[in-house]
C-alpha positions as semicolon CSV with decimal commas, in nm:
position;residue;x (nm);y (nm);z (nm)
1;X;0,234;-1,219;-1,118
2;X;0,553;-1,074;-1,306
3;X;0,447;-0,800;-1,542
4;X;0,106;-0,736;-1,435
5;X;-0,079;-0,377;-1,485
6;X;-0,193;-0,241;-1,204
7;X;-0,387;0,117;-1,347
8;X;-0,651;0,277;-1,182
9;X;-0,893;0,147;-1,405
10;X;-0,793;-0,170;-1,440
11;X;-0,782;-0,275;-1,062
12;X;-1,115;-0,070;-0,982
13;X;-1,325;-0,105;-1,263
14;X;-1,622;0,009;-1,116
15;X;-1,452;0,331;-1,041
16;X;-1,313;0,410;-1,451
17;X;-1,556;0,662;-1,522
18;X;-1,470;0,864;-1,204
19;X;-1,122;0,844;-1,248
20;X;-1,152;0,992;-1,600
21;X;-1,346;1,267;-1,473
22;X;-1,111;1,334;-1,191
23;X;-0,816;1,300;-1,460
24;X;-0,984;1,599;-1,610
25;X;-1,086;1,818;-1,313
26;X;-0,850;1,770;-1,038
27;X;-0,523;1,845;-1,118
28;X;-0,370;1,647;-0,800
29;X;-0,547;1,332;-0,876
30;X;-0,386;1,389;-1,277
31;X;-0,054;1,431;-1,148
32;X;-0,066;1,165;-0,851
33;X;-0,252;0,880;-1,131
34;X;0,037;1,023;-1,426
35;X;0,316;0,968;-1,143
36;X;0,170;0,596;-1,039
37;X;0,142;0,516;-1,393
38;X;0,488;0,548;-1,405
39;X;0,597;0,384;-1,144
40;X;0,332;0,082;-1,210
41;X;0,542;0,093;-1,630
42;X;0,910;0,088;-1,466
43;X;0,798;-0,199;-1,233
44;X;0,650;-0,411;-1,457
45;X;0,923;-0,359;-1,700
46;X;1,206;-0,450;-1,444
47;X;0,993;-0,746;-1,360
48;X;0,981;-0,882;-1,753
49;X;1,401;-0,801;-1,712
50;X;1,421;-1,037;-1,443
51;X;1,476;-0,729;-1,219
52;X;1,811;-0,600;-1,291
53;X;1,799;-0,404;-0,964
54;X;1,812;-0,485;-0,661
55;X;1,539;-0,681;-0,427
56;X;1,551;-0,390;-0,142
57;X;1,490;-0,134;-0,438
58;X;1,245;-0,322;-0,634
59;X;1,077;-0,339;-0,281
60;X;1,105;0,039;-0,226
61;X;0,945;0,118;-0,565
62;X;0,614;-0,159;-0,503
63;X;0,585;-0,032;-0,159
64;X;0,536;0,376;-0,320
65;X;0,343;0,230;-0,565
66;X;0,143;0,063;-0,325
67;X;0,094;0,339;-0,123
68;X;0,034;0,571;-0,370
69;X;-0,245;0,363;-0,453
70;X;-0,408;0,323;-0,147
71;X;-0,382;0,742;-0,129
72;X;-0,605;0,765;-0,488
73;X;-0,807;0,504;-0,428
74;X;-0,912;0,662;-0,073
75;X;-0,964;1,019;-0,298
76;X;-1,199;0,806;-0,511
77;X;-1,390;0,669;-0,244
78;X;-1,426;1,067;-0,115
79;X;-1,559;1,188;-0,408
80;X;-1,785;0,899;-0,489
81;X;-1,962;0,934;-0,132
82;X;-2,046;1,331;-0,182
């Protein structure tokens, strides 16, 4: 759906407190979860535009987003196992 968030928290609710923690302790996970923010913001906003970029851009910047993703949520599912 166009203009749908996509944060940490709000996709893996079970996981919130963690990823506050994390936030605070592991300066990676800040800077990798400050960085997807981002990217999650500029999407949905070029989405409520009607994308005034490109498709093969637009597709570039889901698919880092996407990864990016995957890459915290795996760090998540580290920590929570230990």
């Amino acid at each position: 759906m166009l203009g749908e968030e996509h944060s940490l928290a709000h996709d893996f609710p079970d996981y919130e407190e963690l990823i506050a923690e994390l936030i605070q302790s592991d300066e990676r996970f800040a800077k990798d979860n400050h960085y997807y923010q981002s990217l999650d913001k500029q999407i949905r906003v070029l989405e409520l535009n009607k994308s005034p970029i490109d498709d093969l851009e637009m597709h570039k910047l889901k698919h880092e987003r996407s990864e990016l993703k995957d890459s915290l949520y795996q760090r998540l599912i580290a920590v929570k196992k230990h």
